[in-house]
MDAnalysis code that builds the backbone (N, CA, C; Angstrom):
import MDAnalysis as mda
import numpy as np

u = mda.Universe.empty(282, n_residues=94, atom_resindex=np.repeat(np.arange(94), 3), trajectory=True)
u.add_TopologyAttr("name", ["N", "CA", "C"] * 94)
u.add_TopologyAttr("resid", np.arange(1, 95))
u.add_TopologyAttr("resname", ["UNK", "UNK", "UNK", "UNK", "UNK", "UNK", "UNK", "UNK", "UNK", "UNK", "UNK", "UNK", "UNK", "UNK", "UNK", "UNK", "UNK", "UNK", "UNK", "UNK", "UNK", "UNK", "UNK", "UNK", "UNK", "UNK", "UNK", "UNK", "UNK", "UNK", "UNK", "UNK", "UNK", "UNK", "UNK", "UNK", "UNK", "UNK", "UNK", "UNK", "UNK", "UNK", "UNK", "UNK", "UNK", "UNK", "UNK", "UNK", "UNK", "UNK", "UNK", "UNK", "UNK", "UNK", "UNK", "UNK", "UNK", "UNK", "UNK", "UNK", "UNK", "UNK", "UNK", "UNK", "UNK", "UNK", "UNK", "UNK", "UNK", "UNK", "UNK", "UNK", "UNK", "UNK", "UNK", "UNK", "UNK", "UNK", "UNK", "UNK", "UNK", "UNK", "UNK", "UNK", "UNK", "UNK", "UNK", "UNK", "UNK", "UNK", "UNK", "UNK", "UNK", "UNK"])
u.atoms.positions = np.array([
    [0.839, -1.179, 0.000],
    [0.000, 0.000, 0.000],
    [0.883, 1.241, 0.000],
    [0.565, 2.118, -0.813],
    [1.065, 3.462, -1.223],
    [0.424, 4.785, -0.344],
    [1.517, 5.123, 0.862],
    [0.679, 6.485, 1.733],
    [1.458, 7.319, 0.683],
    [0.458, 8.194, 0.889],
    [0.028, 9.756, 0.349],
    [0.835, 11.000, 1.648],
    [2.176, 11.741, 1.441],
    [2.418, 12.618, 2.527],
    [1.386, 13.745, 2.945],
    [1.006, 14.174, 4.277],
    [-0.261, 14.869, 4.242],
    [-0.216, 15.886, 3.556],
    [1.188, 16.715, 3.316],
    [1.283, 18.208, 2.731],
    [0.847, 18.077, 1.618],
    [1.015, 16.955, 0.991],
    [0.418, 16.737, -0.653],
    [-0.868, 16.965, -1.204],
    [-1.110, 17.630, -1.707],
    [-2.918, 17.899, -2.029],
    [-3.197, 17.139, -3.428],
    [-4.008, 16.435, -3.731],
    [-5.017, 15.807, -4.281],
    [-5.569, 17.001, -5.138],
    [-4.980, 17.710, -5.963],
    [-5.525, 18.312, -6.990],
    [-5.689, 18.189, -8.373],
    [-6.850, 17.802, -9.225],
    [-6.586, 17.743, -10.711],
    [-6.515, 18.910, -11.469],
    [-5.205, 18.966, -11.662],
    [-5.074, 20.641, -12.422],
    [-4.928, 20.474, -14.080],
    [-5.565, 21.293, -14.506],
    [-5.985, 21.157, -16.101],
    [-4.624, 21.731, -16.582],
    [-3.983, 22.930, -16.393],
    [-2.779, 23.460, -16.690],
    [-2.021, 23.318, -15.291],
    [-0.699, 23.641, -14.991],
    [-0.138, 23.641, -13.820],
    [-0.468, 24.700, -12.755],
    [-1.552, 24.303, -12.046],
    [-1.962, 25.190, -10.788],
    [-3.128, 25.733, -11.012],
    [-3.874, 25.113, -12.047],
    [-5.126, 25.899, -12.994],
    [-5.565, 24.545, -12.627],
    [-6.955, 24.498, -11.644],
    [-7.701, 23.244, -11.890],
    [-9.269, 24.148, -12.053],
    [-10.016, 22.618, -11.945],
    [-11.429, 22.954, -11.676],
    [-12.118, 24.112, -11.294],
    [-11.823, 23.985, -10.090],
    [-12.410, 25.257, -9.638],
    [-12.036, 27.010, -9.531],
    [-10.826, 26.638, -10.326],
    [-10.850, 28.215, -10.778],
    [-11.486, 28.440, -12.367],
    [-11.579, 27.076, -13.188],
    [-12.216, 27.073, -14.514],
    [-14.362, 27.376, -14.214],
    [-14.604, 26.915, -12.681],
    [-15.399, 27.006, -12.547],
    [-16.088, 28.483, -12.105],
    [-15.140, 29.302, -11.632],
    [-15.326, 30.685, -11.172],
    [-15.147, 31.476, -12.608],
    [-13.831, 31.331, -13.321],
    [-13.982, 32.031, -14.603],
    [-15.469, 31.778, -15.587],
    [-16.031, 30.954, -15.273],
    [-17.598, 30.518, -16.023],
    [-18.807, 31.114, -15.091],
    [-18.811, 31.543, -13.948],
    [-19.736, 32.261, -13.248],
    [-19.066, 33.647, -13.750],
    [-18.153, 34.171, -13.590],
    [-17.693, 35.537, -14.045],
    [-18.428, 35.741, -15.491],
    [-18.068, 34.799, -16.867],
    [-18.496, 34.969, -17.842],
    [-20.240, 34.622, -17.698],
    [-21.133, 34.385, -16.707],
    [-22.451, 34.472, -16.380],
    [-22.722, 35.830, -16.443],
    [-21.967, 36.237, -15.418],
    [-22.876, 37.228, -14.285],
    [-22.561, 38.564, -15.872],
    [-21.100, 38.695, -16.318],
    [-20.460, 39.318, -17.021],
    [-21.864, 39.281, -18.065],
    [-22.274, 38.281, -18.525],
    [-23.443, 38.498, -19.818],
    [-24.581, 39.089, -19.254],
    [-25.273, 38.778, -18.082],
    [-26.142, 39.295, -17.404],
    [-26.176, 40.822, -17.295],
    [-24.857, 41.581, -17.266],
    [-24.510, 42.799, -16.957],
    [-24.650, 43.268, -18.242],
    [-24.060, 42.137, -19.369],
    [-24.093, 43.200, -20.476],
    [-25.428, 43.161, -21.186],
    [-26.506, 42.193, -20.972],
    [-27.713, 42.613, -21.331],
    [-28.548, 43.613, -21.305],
    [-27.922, 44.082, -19.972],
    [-28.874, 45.616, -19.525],
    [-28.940, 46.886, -20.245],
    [-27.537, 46.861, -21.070],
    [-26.754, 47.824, -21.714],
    [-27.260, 48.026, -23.085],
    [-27.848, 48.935, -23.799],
    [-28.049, 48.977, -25.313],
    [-26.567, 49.189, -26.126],
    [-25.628, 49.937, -25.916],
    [-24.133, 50.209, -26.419],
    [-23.183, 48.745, -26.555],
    [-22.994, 48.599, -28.007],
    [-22.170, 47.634, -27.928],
    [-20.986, 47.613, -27.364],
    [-20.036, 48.624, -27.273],
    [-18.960, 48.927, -26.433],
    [-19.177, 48.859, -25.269],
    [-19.843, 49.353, -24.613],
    [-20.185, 48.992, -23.305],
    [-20.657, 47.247, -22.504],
    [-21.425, 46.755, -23.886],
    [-21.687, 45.207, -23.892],
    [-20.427, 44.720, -23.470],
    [-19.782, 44.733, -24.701],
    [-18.384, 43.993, -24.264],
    [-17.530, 44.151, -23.731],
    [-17.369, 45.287, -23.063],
    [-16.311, 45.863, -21.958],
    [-17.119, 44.699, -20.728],
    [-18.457, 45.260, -20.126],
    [-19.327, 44.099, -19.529],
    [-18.880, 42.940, -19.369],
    [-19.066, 42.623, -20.545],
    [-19.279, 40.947, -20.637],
    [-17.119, 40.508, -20.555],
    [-16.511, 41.048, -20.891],
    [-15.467, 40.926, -20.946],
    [-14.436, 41.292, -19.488],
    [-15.042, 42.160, -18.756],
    [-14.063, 42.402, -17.873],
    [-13.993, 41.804, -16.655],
    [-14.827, 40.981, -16.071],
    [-15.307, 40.373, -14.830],
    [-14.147, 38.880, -15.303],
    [-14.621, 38.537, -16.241],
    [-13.913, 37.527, -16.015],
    [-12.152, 36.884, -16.178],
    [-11.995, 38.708, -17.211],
    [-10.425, 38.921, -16.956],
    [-9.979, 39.098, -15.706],
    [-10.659, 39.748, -15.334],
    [-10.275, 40.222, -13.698],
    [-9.820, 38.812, -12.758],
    [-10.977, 37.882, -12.993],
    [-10.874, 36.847, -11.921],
    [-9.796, 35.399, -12.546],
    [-9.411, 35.701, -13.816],
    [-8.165, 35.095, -14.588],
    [-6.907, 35.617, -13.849],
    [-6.868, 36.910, -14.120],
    [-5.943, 37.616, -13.648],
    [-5.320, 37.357, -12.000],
    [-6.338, 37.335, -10.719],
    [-6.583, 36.899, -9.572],
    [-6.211, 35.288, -9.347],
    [-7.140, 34.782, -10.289],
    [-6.774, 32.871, -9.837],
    [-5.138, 32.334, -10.341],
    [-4.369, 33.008, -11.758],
    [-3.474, 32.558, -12.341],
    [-2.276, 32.565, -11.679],
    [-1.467, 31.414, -11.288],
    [-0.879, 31.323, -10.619],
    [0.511, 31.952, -10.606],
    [0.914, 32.538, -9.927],
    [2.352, 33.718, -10.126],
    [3.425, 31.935, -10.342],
    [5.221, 32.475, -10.725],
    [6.131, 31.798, -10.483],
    [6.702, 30.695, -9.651],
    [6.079, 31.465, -7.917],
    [5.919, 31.514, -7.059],
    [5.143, 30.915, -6.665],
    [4.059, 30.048, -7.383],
    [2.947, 28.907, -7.124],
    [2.061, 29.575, -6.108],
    [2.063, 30.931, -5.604],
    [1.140, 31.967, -4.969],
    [0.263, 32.381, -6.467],
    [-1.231, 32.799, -6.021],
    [-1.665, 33.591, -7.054],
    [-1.720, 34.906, -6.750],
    [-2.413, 36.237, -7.282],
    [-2.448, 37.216, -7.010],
    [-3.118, 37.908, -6.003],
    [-4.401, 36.690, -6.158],
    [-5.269, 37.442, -5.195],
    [-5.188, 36.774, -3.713],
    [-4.118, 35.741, -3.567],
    [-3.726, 35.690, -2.190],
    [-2.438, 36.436, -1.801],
    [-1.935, 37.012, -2.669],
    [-1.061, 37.833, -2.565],
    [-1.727, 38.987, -1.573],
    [-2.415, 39.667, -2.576],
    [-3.479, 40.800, -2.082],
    [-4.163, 40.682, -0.824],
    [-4.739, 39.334, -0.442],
    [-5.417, 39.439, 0.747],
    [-4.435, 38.946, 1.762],
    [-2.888, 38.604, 1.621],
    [-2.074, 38.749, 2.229],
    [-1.656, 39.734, 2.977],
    [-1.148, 40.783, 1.590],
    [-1.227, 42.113, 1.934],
    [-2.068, 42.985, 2.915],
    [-3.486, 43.057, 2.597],
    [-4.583, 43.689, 3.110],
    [-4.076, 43.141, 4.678],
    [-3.694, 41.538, 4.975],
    [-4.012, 41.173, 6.733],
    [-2.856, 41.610, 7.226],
    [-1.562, 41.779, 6.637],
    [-0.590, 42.301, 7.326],
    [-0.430, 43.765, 7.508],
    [-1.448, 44.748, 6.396],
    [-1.391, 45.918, 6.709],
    [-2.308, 46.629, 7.818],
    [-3.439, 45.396, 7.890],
    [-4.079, 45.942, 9.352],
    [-3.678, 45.701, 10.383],
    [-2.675, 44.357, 10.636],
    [-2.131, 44.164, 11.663],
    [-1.244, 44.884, 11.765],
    [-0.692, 45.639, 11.102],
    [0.393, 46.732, 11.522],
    [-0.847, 47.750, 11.961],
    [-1.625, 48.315, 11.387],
    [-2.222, 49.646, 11.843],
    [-2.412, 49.425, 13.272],
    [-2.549, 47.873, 13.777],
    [-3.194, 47.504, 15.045],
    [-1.898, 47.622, 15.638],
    [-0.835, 47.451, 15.966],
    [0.032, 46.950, 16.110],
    [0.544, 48.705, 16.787],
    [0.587, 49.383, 15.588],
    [0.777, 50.900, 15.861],
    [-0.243, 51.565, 16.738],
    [-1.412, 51.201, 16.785],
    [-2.519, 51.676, 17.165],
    [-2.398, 51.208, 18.846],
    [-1.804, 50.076, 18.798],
    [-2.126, 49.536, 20.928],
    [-0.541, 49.400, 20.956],
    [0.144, 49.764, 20.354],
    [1.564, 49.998, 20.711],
    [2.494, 48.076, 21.130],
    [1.771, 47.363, 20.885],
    [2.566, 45.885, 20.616],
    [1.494, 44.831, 20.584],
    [1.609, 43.414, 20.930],
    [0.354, 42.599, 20.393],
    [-0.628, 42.666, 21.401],
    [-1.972, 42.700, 21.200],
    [-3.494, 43.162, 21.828],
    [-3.801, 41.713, 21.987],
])
């Protein structure tokens, strides 16, 4: 019998670090994205719509060099910059 190390994750990735469920969020983006651009009579505006939601969340899921993506980068960012404001704010850890 073949163990599995726990750090190892069980992911089927379609490209390297691109699985399922970020193919599944880029397809709600291109939803909601058509939904938005229905409302709109301007074709330019249609496809800016329908086009930008789901660049955005490509952009966010695609995995950096670094096997980090962007948007855990970002919400990285965001928790270490409040813990500093806190940090400054009660003068050491609260």
């Amino acid at each position: 019998m073949y163990l599995i190390p726990k750090k190892i994750k069980n992911k089927s990735d379609i490209f390297l670090g691109f699985g399922f469920t970020e193919v599944i969020i880029i397809l709600i983006c291109f939803l909601v994205g058509l939904c938005l651009s229905s409302l709109v009579t301007s074709q330019n505006i249609k496809l800016f719509l329908f086009a930008i939601l789901p660049m955005i969340a490509f952009i966010l899921l695609f995995p950096l060099p670094n096997n980090v993506t962007f948007g855990n980068t970002i919400k990285k960012f965001l928790i270490f910059s409040i813990k500093q404001k806190n940090f400054k704010k009660y003068g050491g850890i609260n």
